[in-house]
N, C-alpha and C positions, 0 to 999 in steps of 0.2 A: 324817535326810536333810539335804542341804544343797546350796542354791544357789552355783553358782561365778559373783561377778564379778569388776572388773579389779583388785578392793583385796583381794581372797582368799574363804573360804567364810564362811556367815552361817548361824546357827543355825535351825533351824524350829519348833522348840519353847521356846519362853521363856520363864519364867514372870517378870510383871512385878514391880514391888515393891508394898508393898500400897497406898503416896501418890501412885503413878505419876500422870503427867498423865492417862492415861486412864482414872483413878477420879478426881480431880478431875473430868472433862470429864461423866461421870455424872452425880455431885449436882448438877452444873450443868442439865442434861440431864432432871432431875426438875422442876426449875424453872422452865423454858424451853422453848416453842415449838419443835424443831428444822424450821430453813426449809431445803427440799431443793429442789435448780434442775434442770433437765434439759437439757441440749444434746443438739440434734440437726442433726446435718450430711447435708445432703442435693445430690443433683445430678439433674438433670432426673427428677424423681419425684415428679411435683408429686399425684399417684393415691394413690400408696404412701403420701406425707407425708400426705395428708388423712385416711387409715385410721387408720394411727396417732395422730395427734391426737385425733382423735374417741374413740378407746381412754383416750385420757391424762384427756380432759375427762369421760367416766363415772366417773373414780376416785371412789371412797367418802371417799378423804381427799386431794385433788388437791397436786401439789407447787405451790410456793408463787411458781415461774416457768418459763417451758418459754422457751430461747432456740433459736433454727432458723438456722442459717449453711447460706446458700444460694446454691450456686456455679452455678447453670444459665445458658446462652446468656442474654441481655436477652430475648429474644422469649419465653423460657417462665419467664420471671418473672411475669407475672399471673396466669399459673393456679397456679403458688405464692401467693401475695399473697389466692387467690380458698379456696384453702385453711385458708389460717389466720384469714381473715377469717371465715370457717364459725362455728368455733370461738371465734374470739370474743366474737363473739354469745353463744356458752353461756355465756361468763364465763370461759373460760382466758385467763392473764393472759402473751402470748405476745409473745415481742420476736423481729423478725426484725435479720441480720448479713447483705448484702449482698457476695459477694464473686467477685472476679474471677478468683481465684486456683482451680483444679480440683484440689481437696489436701483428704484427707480428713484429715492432720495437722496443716496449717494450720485446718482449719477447726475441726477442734476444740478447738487452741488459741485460737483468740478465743470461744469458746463459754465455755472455763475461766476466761480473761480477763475474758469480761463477766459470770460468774456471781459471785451474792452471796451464796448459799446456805452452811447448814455442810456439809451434802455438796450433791457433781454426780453425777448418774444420766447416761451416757453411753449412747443408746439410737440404734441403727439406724432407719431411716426405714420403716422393712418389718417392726416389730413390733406384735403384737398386747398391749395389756397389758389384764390381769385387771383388774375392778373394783376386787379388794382389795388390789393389789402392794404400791400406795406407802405405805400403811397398813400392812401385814407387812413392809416393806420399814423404817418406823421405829419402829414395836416393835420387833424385831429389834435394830435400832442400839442404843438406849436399853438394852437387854437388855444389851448386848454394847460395855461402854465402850473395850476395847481395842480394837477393830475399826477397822481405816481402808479396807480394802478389801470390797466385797458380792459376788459377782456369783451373775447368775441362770441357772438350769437351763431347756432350751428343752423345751416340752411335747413337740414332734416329737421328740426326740433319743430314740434304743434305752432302753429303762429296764432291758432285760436283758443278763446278761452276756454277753460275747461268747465264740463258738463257739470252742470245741479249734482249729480251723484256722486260725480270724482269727488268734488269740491267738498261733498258734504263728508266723506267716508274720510279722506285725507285731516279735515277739520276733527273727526271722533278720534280716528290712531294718531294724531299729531304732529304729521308728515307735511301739511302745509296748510293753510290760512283758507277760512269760507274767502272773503271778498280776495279779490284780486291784489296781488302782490305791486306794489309802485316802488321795490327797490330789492335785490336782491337777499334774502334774508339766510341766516343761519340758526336754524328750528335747534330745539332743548333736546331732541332727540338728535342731532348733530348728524344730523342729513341739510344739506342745503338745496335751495330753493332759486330759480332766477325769476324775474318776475314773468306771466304766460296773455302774452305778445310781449316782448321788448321793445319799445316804443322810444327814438330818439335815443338819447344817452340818461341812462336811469343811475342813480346809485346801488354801488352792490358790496354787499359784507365780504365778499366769497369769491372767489372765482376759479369756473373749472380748468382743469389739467390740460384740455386738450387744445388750448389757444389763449395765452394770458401773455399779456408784457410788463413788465414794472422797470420802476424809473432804479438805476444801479446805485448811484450817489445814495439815493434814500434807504434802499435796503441795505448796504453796507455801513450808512452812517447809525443805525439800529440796530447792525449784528443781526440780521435775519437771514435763516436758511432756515431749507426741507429737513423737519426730525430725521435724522436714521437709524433710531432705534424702530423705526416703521420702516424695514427694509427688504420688504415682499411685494411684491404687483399685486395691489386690491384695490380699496377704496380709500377714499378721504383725505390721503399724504398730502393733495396740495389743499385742498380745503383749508387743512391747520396753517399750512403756508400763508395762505392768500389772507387769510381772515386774519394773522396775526401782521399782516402790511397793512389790514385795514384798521386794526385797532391804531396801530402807529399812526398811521395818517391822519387819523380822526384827533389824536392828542396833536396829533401838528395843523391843523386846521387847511389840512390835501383834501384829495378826493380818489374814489374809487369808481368804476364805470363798466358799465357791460352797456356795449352800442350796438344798435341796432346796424348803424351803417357799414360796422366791423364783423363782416359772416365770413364764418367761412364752411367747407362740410367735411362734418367729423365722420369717415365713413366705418368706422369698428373693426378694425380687420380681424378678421377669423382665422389671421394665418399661424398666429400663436398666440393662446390665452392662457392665463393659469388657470388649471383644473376647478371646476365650479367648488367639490368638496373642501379644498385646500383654499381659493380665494371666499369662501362663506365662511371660513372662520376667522382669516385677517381682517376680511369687513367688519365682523363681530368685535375682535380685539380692538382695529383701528378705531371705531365709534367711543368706545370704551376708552382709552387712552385720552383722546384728543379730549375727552368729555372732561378727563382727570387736571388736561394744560387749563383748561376754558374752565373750569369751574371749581369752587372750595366750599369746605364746607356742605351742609344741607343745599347747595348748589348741585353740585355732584351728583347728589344722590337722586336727588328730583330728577337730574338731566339722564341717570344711569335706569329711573324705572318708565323713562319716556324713549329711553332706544329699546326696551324690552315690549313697551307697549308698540311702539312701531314694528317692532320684527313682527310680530302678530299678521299686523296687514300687508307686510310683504310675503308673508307666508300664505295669506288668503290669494294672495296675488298669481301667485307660485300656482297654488292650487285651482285656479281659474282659468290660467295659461295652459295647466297641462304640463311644470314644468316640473323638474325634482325639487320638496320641500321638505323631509325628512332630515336630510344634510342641513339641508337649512335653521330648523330650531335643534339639532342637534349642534352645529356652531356655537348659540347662544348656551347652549346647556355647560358646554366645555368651558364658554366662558366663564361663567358662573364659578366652574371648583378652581379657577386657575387667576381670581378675582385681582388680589394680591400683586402677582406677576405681573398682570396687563397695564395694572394702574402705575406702576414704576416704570414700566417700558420694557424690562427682562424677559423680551421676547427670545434669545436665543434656544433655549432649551423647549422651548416650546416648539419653532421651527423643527429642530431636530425631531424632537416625537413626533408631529404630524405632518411632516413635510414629504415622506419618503414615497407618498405617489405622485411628487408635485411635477414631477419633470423638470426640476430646477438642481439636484441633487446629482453627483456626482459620483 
């Protein structure tokens, strides 16, 4: 199988050579302390952030710095501040990032920025983690010298496979694969995919937002960060993230991983979301963009009438649930007159026009 980016196809399977850097960084690794950092970017979730903190400071083998970029109004900034103060007290060794900017790709680029760690765990503010993550989380590593990307399996997620019907409907709008997924994938409609059970340590293109770690050495010696010209809370920001560490890797003959042994539970906090109307249009943009990094040419275009043909069946989705879909193919329709703009990234003017019931606006 193979990833398409803008410089051509990248292998998935690679066997290293046996002096690679990543059997040097091993013996190293035997020797050495590995110090792991965690950023976490948060916005007005000052409830949410304190759960999970208090999750991080039970860890059996704690990481070695937890940094929190935190973009909320100035007024609900001490009940953040009264958060991490909790925790401190325990002995978590927690640096807060102050920021003005409401970007969840901004903010976790100065997260990766201030981190000193050899890997960053990149955790949503709305996870629970296990006592023993971060402890299974560097076994594992040390295990596994070639590794530059983790990421973790969410206990809530299906552990079974999916039904003849999903499987088939998903197969027609091109949301994901009849037979059963053996590696995480990233669909032409630029939705991704993990594999449904995660079984062992699988290979994955992709990895989600709400619990990924990568190796720092590697992402910095490749100049990789979060785009932020996607600098709205929706979907996909880390997708293009994760998926352009695993093109790297694949050209360096690394590896990328979603483990089974690595869960933890994503539990969605409800305590602030962006408004459905205003996050169904960044999803729409986002798709659209990322499809513009990922693809050239009659690439593009193929991958741009396969996020249209997907929106379809999420709208059938919408409509099955009960939920609001009106919003929904109207998102794609705006995309459409605004085609131009999205594929450059010139999102600003665009927030502006339809941002002003976002609750993000000042």
């Amino acid at each position: 199988m193979s990833a398409q980016g803008k410089a051509g196809s990248v292998r998935r399977n690679y066997t290293p050579p046996r002096y690679s850097p990543g059997v040097i960084y091993r013996h190293w690794g035997l020797f050495n302390e590995m110090k792991v950092s965690v950023v976490i970017a948060t916005y007005r979730r000052a409830s949410s952030l304190g759960r999970t903190l208090s999750t991080i400071a039970a860890q059996q083998r704690r990481p070695d710095e937890i940094i929190v970029i935190d973009q909320s109004p100035s007024e609900e900034r001490p009940s953040v501040s009264a958060a991490i103060e909790t925790v401190s007290h325990a002995g978590l060794n927690v640096r807060i990032i102050w920021s003005d900017v409401p970007s969840s790709t901004h903010a976790r680029n100065l997260g990766l920025k201030a981190a000193t760690g050899d890997w960053v765990i990149f955790s949503d503010d709305d996870v629970d983690w296990p006592a023993s993550v971060t402890g299974d989380f560097v076994t594992k590593i040390k295990k596994s010298p070639a590794m530059v990307m983790l990421a973790a399996r969410d206990t809530l997620a299906l552990a079974q496979p999916r039904p003849f019907w999903r499987r088939a409907a998903a197969t027609f709008f091109l949301t994901n694969t009849f037979r059963p997924l053996t590696y995480g994938k990233v669909m032409a409609c630029m939705q991704a995919r993990y594999p449904q059970p995660i079984v062992g340590d699988m290979e994955t293109e992709w990895a989600t937002g709400y619990w990924f770690a990568v190796e720092r050495a590697f992402v910095a010696s490749h100049h990789l960060q979060f785009d932020e010209k996607m600098s709205r809370y929706a979907q996909a920001e880390d997708m293009l993230f994760s998926h352009q560490v695993y093109i790297a890797a694949s050209r360096s003959g690394r590896r990328c991983i979603v483990s089974e042994d690595i869960a933890v539970t994503h539990l969605v906090s409800q305590e602030w979301r962006e408004p459905d109307s205003f996050a169904d249009l960044c999803g729409a943009w986002n798709r659209i963009y990322i499809a513009s990094r990922l693809r050239t040419g009659i690439g593009f275009w193929l991958s741009l009438g396969a996020i249209y043909w997907a929106a379809i069946h999420q709208t059938l989705v919408r409509v099955a649930r009960g939920r609001g879909w009106l919003g929904h193919l109207r998102a794609y329709g705006i995309a459409l007159r605004h085609l131009g703009e999205i594929r450059d990234g010139r999102f600003s003017s665009l927030y502006v026009r339809y941002e002003k019931h976002s609750g993000l606006l000042t």
